[in-house]
C-alpha positions as CSV (number, residue, x, y, z in Angstrom):
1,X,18.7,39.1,37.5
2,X,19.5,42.5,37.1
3,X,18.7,45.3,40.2
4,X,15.6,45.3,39.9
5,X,15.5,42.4,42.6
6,X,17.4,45.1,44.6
7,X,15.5,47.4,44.2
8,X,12.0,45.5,45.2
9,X,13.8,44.5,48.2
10,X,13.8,47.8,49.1
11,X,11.3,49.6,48.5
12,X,9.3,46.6,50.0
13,X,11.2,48.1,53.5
14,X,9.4,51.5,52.4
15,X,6.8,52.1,54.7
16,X,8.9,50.2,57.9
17,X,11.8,52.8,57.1
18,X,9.5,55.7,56.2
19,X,7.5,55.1,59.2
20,X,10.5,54.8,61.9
21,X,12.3,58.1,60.3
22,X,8.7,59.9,60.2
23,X,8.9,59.3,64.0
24,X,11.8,60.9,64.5
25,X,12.0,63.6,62.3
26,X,11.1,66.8,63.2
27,X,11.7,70.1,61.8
28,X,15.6,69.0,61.1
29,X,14.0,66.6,58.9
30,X,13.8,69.0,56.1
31,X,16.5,70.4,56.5
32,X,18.6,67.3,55.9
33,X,17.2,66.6,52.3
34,X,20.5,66.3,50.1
35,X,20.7,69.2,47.8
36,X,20.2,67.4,44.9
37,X,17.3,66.0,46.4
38,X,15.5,69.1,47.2
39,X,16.1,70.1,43.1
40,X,13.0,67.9,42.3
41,X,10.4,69.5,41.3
42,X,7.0,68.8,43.5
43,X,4.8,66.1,42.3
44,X,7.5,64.7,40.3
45,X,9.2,61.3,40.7
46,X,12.9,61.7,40.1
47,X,16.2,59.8,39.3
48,X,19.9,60.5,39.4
49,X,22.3,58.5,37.3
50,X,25.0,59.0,40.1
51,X,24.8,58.5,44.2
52,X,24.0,61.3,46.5
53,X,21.9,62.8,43.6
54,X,24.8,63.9,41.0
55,X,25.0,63.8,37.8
56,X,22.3,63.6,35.2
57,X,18.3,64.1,36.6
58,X,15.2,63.4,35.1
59,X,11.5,63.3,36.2
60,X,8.2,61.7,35.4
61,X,4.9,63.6,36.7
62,X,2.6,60.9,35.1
63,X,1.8,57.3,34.1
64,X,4.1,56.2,31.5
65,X,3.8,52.5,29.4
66,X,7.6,53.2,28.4
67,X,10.6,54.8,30.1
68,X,12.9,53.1,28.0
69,X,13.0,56.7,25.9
70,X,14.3,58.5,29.2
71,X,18.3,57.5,29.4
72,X,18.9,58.0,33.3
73,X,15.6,55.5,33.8
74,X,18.0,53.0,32.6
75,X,20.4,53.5,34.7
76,X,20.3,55.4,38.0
77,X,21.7,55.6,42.0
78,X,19.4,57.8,43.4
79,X,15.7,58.6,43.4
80,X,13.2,60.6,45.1
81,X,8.8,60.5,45.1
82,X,8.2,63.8,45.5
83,X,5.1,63.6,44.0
84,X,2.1,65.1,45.3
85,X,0.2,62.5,47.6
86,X,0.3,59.2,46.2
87,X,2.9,56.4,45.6
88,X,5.1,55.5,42.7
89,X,4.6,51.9,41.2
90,X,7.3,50.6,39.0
91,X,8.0,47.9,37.1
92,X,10.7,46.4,35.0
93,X,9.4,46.5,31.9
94,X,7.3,48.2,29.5
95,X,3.7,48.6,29.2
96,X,3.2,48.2,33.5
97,X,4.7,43.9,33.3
98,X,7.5,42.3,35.0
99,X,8.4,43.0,38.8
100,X,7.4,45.8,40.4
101,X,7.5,47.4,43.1
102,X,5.7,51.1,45.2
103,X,8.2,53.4,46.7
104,X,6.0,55.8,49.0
105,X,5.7,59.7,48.9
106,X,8.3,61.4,50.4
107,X,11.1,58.6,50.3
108,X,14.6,59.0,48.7
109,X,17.2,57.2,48.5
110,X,20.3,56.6,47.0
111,X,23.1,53.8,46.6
112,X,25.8,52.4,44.6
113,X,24.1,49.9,42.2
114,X,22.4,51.1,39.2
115,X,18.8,50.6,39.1
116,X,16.4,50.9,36.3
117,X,12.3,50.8,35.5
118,X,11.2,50.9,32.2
119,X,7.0,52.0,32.6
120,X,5.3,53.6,35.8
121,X,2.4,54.1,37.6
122,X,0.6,56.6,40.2
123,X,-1.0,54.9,42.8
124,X,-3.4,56.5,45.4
């Protein structure tokens, strides 16, 4: 199975992990958003094809039946929701089938296996 599997495992830890650092984090919170990070735009969902958010970036803003057209969504170590209130729901293939997965507003993370999602949804 490709990363996908990976990749439901953890964002299915979202809201445990997002919940225990929003306890702790205070106003050094913001400050400790990776550079690359803090370059996504708000209300977008964004992915970097290399860890520690390097390398090539792109962003979705709304629903999409195919990301297959969007190289880095193939491929990518590092994402960030920055959207504007509401979740991201992935899924591993096109037109919102396969596995999927919600990774909450707010959370970023990166690592070193490559990930991908191939259609998206908003959900609020």
């Amino acid at each position: 199975m490709r990363t996908t599997g990976k990749l439901a495992s953890v964002t299915g830890a979202v809201a445990l992990t997002v919940g225990l650092l929003g306890a702790s984090a205070g106003a050094a919170g913001a400050a400790a958003v990776p550079q690359g990070a803090a370059d996504c735009p708000s209300t977008y969902f964004c992915v970097w094809s290399g860890q520690n958010y390097t390398g090539h970036r792109q962003q979705v803003a709304g629903t999409n039946a195919d990301l297959t057209k969007y190289a880095v969504f193939q491929s990518f170590k590092s994402w960030y929701n920055h959207g504007a209130s509401c979740a991201f729901e992935w899924f591993s293939a096109t037109q919102f089938r396969g596995s999927s997965g919600t990774i909450a507003k707010g959370y970023k993370t990166s690592d070193s296996v490559s990930h991908y999602m191939k259609s998206n949804k908003w959900a609020c």
